[in-house]
LODRENTOR-528603 format. One record per residue (C-alpha): x, y, z; residue in one letter. Coordinates in Angstrom, 1 decimal. Layout:
REM LODRENTOR-528603
+--------+--------+--------+------+
:     c1 :     c2 :     c3 : code :
+--------+--------+--------+------+
:      X :      Y :      Z :    a :
...
+--------+--------+--------+------+
REM end
This chain:
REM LODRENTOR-528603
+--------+--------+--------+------+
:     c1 :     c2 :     c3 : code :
+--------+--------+--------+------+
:  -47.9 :  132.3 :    0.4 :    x :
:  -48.0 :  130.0 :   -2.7 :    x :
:  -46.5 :  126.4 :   -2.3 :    x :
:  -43.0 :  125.8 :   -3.2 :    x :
:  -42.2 :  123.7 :   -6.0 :    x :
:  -39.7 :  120.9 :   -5.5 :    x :
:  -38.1 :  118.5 :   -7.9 :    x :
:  -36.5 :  115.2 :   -6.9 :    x :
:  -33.4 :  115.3 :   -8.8 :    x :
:  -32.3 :  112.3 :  -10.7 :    x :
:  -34.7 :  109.2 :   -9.5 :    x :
:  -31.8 :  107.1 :   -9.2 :    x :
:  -30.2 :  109.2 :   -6.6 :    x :
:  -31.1 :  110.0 :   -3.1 :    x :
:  -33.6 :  112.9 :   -3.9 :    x :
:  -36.8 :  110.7 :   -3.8 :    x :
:  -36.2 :  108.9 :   -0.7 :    x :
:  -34.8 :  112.1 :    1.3 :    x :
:  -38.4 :  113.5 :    0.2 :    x :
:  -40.2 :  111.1 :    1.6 :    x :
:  -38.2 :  111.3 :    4.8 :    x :
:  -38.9 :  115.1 :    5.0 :    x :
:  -42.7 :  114.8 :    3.8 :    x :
:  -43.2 :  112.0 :    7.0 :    x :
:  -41.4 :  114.0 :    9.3 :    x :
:  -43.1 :  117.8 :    8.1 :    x :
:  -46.3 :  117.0 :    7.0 :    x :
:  -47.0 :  120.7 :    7.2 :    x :
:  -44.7 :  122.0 :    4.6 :    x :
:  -46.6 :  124.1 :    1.9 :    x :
:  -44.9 :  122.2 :   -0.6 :    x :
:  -45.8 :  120.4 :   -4.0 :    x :
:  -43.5 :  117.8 :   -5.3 :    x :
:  -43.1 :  117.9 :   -8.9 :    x :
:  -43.7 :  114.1 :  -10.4 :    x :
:  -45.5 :  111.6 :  -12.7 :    x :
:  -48.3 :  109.8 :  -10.5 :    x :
:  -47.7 :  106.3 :  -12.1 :    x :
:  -44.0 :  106.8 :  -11.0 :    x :
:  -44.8 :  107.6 :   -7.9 :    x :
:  -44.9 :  103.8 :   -6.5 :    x :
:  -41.6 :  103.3 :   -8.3 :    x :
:  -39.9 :  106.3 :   -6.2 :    x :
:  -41.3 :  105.1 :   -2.6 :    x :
:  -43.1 :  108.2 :   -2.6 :    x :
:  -46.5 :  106.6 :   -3.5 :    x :
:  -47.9 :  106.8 :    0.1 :    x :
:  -48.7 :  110.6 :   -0.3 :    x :
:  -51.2 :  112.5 :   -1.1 :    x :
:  -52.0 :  113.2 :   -5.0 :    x :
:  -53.2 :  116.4 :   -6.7 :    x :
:  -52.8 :  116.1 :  -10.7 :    x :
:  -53.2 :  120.4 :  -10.3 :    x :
:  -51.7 :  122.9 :   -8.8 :    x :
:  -54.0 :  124.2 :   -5.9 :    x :
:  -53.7 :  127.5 :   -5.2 :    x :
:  -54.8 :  126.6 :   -1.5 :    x :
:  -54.8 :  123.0 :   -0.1 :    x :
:  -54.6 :  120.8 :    3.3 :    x :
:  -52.5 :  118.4 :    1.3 :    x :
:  -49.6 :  120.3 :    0.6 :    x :
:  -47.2 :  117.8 :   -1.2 :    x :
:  -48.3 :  116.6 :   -4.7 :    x :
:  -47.3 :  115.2 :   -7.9 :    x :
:  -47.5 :  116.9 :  -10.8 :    x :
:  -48.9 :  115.2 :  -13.9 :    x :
:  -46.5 :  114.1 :  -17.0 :    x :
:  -48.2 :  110.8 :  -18.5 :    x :
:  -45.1 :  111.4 :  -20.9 :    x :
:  -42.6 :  109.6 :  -18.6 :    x :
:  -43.5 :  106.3 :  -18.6 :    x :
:  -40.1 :  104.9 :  -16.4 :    x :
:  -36.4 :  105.7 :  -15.1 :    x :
:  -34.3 :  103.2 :  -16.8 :    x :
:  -32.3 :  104.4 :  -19.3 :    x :
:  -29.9 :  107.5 :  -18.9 :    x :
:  -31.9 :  109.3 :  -21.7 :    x :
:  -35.6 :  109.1 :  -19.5 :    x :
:  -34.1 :  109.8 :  -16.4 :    x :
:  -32.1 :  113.0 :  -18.1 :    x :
:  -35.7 :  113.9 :  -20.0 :    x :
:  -37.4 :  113.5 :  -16.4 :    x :
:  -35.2 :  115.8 :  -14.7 :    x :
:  -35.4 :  118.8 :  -17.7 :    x :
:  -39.2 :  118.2 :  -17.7 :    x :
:  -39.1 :  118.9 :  -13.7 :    x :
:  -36.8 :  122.2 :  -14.3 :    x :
:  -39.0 :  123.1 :  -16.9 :    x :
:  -42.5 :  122.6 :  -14.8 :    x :
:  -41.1 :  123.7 :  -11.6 :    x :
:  -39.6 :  127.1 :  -13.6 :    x :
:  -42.7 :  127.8 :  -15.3 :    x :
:  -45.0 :  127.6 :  -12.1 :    x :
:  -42.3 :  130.2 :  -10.1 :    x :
:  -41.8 :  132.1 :  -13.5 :    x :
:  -46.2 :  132.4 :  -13.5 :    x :
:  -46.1 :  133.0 :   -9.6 :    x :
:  -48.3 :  129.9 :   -8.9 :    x :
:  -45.0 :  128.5 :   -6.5 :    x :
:  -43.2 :  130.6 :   -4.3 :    x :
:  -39.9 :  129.2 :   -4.7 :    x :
:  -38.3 :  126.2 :   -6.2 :    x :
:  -36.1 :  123.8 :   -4.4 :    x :
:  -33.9 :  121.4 :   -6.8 :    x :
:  -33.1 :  117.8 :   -6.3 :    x :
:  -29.6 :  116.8 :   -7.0 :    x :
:  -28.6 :  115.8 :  -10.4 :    x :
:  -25.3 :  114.4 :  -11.9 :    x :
:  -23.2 :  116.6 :  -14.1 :    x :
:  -22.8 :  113.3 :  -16.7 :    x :
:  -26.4 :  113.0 :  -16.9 :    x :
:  -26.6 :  116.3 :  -18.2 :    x :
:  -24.1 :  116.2 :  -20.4 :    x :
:  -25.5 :  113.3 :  -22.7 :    x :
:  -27.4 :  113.5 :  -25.9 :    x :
:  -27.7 :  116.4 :  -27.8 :    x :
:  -28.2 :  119.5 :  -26.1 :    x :
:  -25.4 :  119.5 :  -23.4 :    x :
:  -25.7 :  121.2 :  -20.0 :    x :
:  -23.5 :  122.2 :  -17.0 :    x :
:  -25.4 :  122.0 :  -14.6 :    x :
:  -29.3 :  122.3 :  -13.2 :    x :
:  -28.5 :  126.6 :  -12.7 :    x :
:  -27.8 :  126.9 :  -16.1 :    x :
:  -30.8 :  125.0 :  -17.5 :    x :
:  -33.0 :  127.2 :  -15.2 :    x :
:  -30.8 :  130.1 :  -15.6 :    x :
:  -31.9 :  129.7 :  -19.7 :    x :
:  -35.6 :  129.2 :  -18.6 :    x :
:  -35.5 :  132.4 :  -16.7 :    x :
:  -33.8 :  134.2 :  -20.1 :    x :
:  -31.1 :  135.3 :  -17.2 :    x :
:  -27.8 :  135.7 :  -18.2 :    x :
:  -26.0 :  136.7 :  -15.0 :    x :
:  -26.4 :  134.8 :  -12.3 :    x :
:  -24.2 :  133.5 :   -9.2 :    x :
:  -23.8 :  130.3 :   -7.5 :    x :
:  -24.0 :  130.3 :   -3.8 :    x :
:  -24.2 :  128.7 :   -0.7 :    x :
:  -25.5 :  129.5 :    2.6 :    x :
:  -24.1 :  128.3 :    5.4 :    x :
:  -23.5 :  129.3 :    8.8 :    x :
:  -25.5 :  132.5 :    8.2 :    x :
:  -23.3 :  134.1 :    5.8 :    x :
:  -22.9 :  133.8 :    2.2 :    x :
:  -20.4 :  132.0 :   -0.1 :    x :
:  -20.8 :  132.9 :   -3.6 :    x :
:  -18.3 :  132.3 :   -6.6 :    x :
:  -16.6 :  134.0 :   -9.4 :    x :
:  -16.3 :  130.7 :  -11.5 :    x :
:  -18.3 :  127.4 :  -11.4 :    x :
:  -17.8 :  124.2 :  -12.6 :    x :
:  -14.6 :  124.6 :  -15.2 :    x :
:  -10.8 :  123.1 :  -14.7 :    x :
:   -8.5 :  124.8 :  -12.6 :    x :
:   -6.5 :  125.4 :  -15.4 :    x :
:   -8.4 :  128.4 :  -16.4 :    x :
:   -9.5 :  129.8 :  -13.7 :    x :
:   -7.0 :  133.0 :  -13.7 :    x :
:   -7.7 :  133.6 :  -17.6 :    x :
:  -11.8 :  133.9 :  -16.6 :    x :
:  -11.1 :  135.9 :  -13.5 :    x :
:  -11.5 :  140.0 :  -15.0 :    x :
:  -12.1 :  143.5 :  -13.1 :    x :
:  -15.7 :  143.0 :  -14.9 :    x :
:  -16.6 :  139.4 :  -13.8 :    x :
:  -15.8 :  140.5 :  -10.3 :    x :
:  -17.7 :  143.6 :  -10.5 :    x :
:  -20.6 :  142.4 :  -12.2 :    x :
:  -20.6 :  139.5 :   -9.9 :    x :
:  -19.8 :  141.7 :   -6.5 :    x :
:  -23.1 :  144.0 :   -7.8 :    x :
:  -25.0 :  140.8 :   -7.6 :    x :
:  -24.3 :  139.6 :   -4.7 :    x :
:  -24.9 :  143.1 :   -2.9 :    x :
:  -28.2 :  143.7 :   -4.4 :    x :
:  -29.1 :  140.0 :   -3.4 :    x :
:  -28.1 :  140.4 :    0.0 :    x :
:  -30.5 :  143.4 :    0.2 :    x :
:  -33.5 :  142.0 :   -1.4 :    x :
:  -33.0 :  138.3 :    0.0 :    x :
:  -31.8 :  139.0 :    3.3 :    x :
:  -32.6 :  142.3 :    3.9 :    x :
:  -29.2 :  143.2 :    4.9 :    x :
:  -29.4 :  147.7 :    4.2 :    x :
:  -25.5 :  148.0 :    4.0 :    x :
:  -23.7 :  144.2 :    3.0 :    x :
:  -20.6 :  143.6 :    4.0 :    x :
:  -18.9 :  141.5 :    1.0 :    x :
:  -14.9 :  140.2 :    1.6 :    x :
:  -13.2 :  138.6 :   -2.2 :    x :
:  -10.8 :  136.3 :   -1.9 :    x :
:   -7.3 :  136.2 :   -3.0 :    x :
:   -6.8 :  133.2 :   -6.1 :    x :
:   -3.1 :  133.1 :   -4.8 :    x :
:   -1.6 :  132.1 :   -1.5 :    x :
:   -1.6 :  135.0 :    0.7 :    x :
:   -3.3 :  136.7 :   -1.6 :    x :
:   -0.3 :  136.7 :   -4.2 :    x :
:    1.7 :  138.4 :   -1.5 :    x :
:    1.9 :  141.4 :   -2.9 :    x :
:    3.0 :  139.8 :   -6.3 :    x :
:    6.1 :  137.4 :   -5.1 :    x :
:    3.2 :  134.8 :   -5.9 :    x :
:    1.4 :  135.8 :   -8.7 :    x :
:    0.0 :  139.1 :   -9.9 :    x :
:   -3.2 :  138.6 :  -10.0 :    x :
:   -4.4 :  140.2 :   -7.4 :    x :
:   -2.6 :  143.5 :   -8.1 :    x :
:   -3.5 :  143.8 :  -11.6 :    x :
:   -7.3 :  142.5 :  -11.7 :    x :
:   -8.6 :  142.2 :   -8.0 :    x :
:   -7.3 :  145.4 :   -6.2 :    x :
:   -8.2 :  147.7 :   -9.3 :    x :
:  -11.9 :  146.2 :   -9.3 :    x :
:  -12.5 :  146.7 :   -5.8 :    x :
:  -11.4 :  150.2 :   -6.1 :    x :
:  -13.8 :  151.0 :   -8.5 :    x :
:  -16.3 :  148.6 :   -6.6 :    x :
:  -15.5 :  151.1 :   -3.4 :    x :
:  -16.3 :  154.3 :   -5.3 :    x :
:  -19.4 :  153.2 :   -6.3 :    x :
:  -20.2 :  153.1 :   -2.6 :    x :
:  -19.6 :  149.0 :   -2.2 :    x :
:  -18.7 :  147.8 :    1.6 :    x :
:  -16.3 :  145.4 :   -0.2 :    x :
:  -13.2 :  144.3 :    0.8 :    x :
:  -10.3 :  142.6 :   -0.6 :    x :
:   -8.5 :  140.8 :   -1.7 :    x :
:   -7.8 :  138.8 :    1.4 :    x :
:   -6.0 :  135.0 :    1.7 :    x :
:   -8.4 :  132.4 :    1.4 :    x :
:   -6.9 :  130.8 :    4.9 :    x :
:   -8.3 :  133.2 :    7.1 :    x :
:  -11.4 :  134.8 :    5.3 :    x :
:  -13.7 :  132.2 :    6.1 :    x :
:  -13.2 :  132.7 :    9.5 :    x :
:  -13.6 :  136.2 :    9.6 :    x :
:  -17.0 :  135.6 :    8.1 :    x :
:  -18.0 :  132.7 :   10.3 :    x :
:  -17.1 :  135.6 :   13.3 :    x :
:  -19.5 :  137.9 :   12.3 :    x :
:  -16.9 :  140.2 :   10.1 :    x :
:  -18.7 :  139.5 :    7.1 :    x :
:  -22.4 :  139.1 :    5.2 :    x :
:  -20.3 :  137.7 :    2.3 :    x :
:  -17.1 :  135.5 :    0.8 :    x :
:  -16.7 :  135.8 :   -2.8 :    x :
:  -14.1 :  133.2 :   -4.0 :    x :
:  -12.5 :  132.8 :   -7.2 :    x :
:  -13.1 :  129.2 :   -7.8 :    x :
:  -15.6 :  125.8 :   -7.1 :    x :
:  -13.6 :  124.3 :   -4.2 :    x :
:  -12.3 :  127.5 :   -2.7 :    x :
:  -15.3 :  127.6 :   -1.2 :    x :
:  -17.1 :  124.1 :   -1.3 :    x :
:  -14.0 :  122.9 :    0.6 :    x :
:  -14.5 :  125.9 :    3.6 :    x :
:  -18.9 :  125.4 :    3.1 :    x :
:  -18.5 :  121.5 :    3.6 :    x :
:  -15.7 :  121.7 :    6.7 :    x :
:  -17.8 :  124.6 :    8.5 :    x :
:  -21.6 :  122.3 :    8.0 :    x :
:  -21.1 :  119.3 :    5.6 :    x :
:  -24.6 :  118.2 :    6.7 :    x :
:  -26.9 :  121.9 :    6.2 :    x :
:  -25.3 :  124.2 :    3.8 :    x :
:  -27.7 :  125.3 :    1.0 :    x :
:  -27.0 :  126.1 :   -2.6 :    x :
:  -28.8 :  129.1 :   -3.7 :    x :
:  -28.7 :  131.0 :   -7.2 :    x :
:  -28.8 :  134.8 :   -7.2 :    x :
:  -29.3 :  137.2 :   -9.9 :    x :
:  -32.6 :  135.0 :  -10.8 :    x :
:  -36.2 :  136.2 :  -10.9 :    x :
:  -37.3 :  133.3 :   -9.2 :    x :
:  -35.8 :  131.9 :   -6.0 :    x :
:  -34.0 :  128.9 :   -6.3 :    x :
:  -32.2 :  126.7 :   -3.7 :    x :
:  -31.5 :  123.0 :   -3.4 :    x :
:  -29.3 :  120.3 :   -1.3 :    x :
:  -25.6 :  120.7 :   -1.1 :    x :
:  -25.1 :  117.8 :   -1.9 :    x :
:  -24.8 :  115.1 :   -4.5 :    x :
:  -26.8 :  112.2 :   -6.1 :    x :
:  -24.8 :  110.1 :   -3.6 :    x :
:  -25.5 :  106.6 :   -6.1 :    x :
:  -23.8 :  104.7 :   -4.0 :    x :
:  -25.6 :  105.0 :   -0.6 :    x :
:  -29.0 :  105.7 :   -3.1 :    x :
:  -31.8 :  103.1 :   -1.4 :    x :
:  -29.8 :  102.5 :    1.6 :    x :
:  -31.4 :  104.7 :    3.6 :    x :
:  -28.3 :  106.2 :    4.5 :    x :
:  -28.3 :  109.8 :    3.5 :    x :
:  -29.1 :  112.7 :    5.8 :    x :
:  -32.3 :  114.6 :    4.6 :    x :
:  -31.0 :  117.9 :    6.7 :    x :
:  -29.1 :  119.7 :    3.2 :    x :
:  -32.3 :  119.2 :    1.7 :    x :
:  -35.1 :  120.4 :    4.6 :    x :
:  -32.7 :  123.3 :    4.9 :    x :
:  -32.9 :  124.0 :    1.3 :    x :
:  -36.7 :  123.9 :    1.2 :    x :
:  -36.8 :  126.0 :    4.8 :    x :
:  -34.7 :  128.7 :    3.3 :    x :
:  -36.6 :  128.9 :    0.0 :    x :
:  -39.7 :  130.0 :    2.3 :    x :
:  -37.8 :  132.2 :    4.0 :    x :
:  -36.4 :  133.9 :    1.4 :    x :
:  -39.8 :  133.9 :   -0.5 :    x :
:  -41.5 :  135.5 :    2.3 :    x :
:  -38.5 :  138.7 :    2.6 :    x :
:  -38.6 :  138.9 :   -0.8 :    x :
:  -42.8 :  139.2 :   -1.3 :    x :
:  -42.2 :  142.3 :    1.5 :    x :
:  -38.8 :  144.2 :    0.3 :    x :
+--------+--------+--------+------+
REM end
């Protein structure tokens, strides 16, 4: 299987040293970090081994890609061109099968959201390198999957974004990424309720009676093992039980709040509806503990351990 290709994130963040910590402790992983050579010292991470190419087979499985272009991290605007460079290089090898899989380091939504062209977030930047439109952001934990209807906007108009179509278009891509990913024949997919109790059969809010129940009819017919909607307070734990392959909630911190209680530590982000698996850390830049040798590497090793997975189900579906 071809290496996977892993950025650091934002240098000033907790990517590089968690990298270092995993490439000590798993020499083994077929792996090629994505980074300049003459910032390598800079990042702690000059101690490894260095390949200015991609090798389609080597004994020395993490590198650093070559980008004489970036000169240093100081400013906001080289650390932000650092980070899209990465995205770019570590899309393009997945994109020309030379990696496997790519594994993101975290990134801040501010630093993405300076100069001219603004981003969201590191899925849509890879999500516009892959000419992908629909895509879902999801998490693994606890061997099922949390994916979500909306991302990163205000609370405010979440129930405006919410239609029949956004849930069935994102419902179909969950399913048929449970298949291919995870090789699951038959998924099992629960959505979640935006209101308490599931808007309680409209005493608090109506909702789910006039968007979620008619698009899970018509998510049924078309032969879908969905179910839904049901309250957000108990869901999780049917999935945790086993009742479940899937949790589809309607907004960021639905789920984030039920993914970090049930395994702060090893949840992994994943995108589906890509043509190139993607995964990275649940977790933050974490600035303030950055250096401190502090943060736990396990989000991130996960990440990288479920992008080989993953890469090896999908190479034989």
């Amino acid at each position: 299987m071809k290496p996977i290709s892993i950025t650091v994130g934002d240098p000033r963040g907790v990517g590089p040293e968690l990298l270092r910590k995993i490439a000590d402790k798993n020499p083994k992983l077929n792996a090629g970090i994505i980074c300049p050579p003459s910032c390598a010292k800079s990042l702690g991470l000059a101690m490894l081994p260095r390949l200015n190419i991609w090798p389609a087979q080597s004994d020395k499985p993490f590198f650093f890609w070559q980008d004489d272009d970036i000169k240093n991290f100081r400013s906001e605007s080289e650390r932000r061109r650092f980070v899209i460079d990465s995205l770019k290089t570590a899309t393009k090898l997945a994109l020309e099968k030379k990696a496997s899989a790519i594994v993101t380091g975290p990134v801040s939504k501010a630093l993405l959201k300076i100069g001219n062209e603004q981003y969201p977030g590191q899925t849509e930047i890879i999500a516009k390198l892959c000419n992908s439109n629909e895509f879902v952001m999801a998490f693994w934990v606890k061997n099922f999957l949390v994916a979500l209807l909306t991302t990163h906007i205000p609370i405010k108009r979440v129930a405006a974004t919410i239609s029949r179509d956004l849930i069935a278009k994102k419902t179909k891509i969950v399913h048929e990424s449970l298949k291919k990913l995870f090789k699951i024949r038959r998924p099992k997919i629960a959505i979640c309720g935006l209101n308490p109790h599931a808007g309680e059969d409209g005493l608090l809010g109506d909702e789910e009676n006039k968007t979620f129940h008619p698009a899970i009819e018509r998510l049924k017919k078309l032969g879908f093992d969905v179910r839904g909607p049901i309250a957000a307070d108990t869901v999780f734990y049917r999935a945790q039980n086993g009742e479940f392959d899937a949790v589809i909630a309607c907004y960021h911190d639905q789920a984030l709040a039920a993914v970090k209680t049930l395994d702060f530590l090893c949840a992994v982000h994943l995108t589906l509806g890509l043509p190139i698996i993607r995964t990275s850390p649940a977790h933050g830049t974490a600035y303030d503990i950055a250096g401190k040798k502090l943060a736990s590497e396990k989000s991130f090793l996960n990440a990288i351990r479920l992008a080989g997975k993953l890469a090896k189900i999908s190479t034989s579906y």
